[in-house]
C-alpha positions in Angstrom: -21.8 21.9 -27.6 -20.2 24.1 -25.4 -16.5 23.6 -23.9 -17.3 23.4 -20.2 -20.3 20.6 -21.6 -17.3 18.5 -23.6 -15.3 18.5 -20.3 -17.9 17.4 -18.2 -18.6 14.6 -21.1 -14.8 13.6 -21.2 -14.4 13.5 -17.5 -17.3 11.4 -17.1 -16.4 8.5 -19.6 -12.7 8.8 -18.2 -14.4 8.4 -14.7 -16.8 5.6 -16.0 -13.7 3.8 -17.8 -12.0 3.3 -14.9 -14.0 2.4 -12.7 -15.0 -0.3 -14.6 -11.5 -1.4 -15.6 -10.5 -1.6 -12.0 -13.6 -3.6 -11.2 -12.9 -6.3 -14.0 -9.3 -6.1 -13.4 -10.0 -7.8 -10.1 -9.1 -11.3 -9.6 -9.2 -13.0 -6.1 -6.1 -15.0 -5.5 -6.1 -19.0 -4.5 -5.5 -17.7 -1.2 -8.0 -15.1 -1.2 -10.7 -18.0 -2.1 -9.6 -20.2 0.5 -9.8 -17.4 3.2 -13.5 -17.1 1.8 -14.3 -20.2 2.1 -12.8 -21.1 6.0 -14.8 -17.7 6.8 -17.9 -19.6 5.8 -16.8 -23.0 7.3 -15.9 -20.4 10.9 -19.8 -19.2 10.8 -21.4 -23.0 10.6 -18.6 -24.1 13.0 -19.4 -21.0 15.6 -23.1 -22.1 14.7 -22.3 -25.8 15.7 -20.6 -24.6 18.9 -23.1 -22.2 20.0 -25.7 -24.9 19.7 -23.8 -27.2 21.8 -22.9 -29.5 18.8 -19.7 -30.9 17.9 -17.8 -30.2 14.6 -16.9 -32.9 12.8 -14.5 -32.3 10.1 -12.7 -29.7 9.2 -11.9 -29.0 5.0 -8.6 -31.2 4.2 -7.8 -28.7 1.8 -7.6 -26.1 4.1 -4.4 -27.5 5.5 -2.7 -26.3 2.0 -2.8 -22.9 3.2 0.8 -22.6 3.0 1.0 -23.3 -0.3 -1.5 -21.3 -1.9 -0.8 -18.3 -4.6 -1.4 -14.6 -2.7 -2.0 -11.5 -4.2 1.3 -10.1 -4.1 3.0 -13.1 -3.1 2.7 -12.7 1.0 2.7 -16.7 0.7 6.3 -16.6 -0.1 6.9 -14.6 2.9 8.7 -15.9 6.0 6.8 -14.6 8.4 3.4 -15.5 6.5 4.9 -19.2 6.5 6.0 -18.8 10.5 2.2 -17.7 11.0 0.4 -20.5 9.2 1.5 -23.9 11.9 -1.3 -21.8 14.9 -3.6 -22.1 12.5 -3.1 -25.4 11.1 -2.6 -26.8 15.0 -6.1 -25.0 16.1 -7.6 -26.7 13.1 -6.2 -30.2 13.9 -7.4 -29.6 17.5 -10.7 -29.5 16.5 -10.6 -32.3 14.5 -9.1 -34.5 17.5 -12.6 -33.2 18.8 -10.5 -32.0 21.9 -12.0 -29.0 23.4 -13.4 -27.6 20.3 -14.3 -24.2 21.4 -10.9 -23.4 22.7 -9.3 -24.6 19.5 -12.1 -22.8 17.2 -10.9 -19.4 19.4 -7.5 -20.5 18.7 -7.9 -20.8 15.0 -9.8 -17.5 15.4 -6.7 -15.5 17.0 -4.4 -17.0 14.5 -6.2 -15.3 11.4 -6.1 -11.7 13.5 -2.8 -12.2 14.1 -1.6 -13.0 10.7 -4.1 -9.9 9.2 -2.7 -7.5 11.3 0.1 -7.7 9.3 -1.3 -8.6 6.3 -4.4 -7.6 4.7 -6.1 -6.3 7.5 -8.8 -5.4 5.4 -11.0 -8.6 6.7 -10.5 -7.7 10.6 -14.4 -7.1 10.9 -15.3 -9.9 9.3 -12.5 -12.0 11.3 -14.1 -10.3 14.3 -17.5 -11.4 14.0 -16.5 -15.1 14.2 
């Protein structure tokens, strides 16, 4: 075997090491989950709305989103707690079942606001809802 065919070898497992270390490093954070989660609960809600139809409840849990674990511990963060109350108030807006589009939208701006300065990885996503 040849030198420059060794390299290639050795690069290619170094290459094919990491990437899958990286990919099982991973671990989504409680926080991460929960922003999955009200993503999914936005969609049916939009859906609802859309429709004409009312939402009816809105996940309890997601009113711990103050307390749960980040990533790099953005949770901890003052202006990550001073950003939360909008979206908590939108949420208990449309669980009052007053104007529930306006509060949906509401709940909508608060999460681009809060991932433009953090994360703002999910904007398209945020976007779409």
């Amino acid at each position: 075997m040849g030198l420059k065919h060794m390299i290639i070898t050795v690069l290619t497992l170094v290459i094919w090491a990491c990437s899958n270390q990286s990919a099982d490093m991973y671990e989504a954070s409680d926080l991460s989950l929960m922003m999955r989660e009200m993503v999914e609960w936005s969609k049916e809600a939009k859906q609802k709305l859309d429709h004409g139809e009312r939402i009816h409840e809105v996940p309890a849990y997601f009113f711990q989103l103050a307390r749960q674990k980040s990533t790099r511990n953005e949770h901890e963060e003052e202006a990550f707690q001073a950003m939360v109350p909008s979206y908590l108030d939108a949420l208990k807006g449309i669980e009052r079942k007053d104007s529930q589009e306006f509060y949906y939208n509401a709940s909508i701006q608060a999460c681009k606001n809060c991932h433009h300065i953090y994360c703002g990885g999910p904007m398209s996503i945020i976007e779409q809802l």
